[in-house]
C-alpha positions in Angstrom: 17.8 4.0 2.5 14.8 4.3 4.4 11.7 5.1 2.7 8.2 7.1 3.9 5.2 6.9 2.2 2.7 9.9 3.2 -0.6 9.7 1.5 -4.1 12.3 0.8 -6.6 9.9 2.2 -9.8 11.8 0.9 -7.6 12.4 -2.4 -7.2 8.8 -3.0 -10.9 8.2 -1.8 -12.2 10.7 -4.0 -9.9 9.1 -7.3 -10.6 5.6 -6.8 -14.4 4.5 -8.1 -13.9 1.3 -6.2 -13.9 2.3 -3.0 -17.7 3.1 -1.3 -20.1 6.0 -1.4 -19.9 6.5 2.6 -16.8 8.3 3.4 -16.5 6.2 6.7 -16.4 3.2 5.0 -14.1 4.5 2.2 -11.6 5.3 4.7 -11.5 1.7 6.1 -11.3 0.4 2.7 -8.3 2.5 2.1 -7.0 2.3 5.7 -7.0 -1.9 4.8 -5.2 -1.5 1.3 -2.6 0.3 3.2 -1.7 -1.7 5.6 -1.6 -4.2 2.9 0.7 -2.1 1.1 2.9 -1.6 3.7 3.2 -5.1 4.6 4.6 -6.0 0.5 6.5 -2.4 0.3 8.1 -2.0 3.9 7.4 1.4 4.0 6.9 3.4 6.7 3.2 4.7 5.7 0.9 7.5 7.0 -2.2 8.2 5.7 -3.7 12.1 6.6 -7.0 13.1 6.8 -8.7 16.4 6.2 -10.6 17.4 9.5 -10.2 21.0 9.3 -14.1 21.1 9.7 -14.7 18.8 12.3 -13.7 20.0 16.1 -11.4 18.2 17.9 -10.3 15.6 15.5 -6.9 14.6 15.4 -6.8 10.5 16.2 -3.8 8.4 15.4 -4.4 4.5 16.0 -2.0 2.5 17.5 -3.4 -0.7 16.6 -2.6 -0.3 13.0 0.4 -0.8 11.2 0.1 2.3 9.3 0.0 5.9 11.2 -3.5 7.6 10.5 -3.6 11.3 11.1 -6.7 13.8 11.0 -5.4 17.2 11.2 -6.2 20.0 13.1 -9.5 21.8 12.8 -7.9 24.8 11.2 -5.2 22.4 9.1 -5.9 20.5 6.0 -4.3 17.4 4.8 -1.9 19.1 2.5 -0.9 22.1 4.6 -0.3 18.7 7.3 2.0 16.6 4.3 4.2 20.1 3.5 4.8 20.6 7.2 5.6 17.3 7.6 7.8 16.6 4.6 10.0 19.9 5.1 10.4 18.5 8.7 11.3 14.7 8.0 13.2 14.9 5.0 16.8 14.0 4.7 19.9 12.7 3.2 18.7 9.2 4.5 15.2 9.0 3.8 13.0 9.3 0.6 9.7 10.5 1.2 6.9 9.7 -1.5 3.5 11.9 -1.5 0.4 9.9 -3.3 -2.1 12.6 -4.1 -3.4 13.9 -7.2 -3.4 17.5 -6.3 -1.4 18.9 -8.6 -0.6 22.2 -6.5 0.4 19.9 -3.5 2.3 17.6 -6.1 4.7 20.7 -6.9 4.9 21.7 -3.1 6.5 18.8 -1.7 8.9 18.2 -5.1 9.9 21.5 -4.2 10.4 20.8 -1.0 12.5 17.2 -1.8 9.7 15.1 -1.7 9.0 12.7 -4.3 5.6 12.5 -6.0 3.3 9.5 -7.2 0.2 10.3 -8.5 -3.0 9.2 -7.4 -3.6 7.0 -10.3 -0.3 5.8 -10.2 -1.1 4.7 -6.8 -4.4 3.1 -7.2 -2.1 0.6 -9.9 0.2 0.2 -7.2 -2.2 -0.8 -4.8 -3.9 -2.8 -6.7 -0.7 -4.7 -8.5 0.1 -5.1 -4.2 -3.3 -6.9 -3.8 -2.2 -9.6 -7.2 1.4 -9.9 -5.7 -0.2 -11.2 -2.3 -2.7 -13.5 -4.2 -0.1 -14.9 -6.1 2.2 -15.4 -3.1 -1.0 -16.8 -0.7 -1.7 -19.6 -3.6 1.6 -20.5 -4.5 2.1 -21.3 -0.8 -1.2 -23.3 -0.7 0.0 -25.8 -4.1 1.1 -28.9 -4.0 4.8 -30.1 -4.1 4.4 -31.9 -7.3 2.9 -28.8 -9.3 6.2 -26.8 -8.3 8.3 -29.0 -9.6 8.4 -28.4 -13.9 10.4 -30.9 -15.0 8.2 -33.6 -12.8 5.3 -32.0 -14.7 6.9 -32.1 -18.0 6.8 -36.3 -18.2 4.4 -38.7 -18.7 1.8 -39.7 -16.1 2.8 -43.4 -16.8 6.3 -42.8 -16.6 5.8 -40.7 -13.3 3.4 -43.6 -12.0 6.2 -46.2 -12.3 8.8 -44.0 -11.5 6.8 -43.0 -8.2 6.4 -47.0 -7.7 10.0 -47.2 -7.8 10.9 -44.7 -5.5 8.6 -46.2 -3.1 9.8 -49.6 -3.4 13.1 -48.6 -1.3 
């Protein structure tokens, strides 16, 4: 079953503390965790931005991995997420909405939608960024060190058993 993860940008800005003061540099903070996220997850993610009060806004980049959306000048991000989640969803597709609005939380379960809150979604993203540090240094240590039962004997025993080995 495919699954569709549609997130409040400013939403998620606005509940994580670790992300910066300046709004543009929140967003490519988030924008980065993303695109990690979807990497780990494999879901299809888009990320929607209020810019109801900004004229002519409404960017999607194509060099990212992730679809970014600014709505329309008279839109805001959650009227954008129920239009978009009565539209998409289906028998084939589960469609999960990080925000912590709790209005917009009830909108899209009524409307089939599946809800994750934006705390639970900072955990997620953040247990994302361990599961890639954990996979990056288990790639990058050594042969011997994966091996338990070669760490559980003796380093004498290993030393003549390596001499042996090598003597072939």
């Amino acid at each position: 079953m495919e699954e569709w993860l549609v997130v409040d940008g400013y939403n998620i800005i606005r509940a994580n503390p670790k992300y910066s003061e300046d709004i543009e540099v929140a967003r490519e903070e988030l924008i980065h965790d993303l695109m990690e996220y979807q990497a780990v997850s494999g879901m299809k993610t888009f990320v929607v931005f209020d810019a109801y009060r900004i004229k002519g806004l409404r960017t999607k980049d194509p060099e990212k991995r992730i679809k970014i959306v600014f709505t329309n000048k008279e839109e805001t991000a959650d009227e954008w997420i129920e239009h978009f989640v009565s539209k998409y969803k289906d028998d084939k597709r589960h469609i999960y909405v990080a925000t912590s609005d709790f209005l917009e939380q009830r909108m899209v379960l009524g409307l089939g939608a599946y809800r994750i809150s934006a705390r639970e979604f900072i955990e997620q993203l953040a247990k994302s960024k361990i599961g890639i540090a954990n996979q990056l240094q288990s790639k990058h240590t050594p042969k011997a060190a994966k091996n338990p039962l070669w760490e559980s004997i003796p380093e004498a025993l290993r030393y003549k058993l390596e001499k042996l080995r090598r003597k072939k």
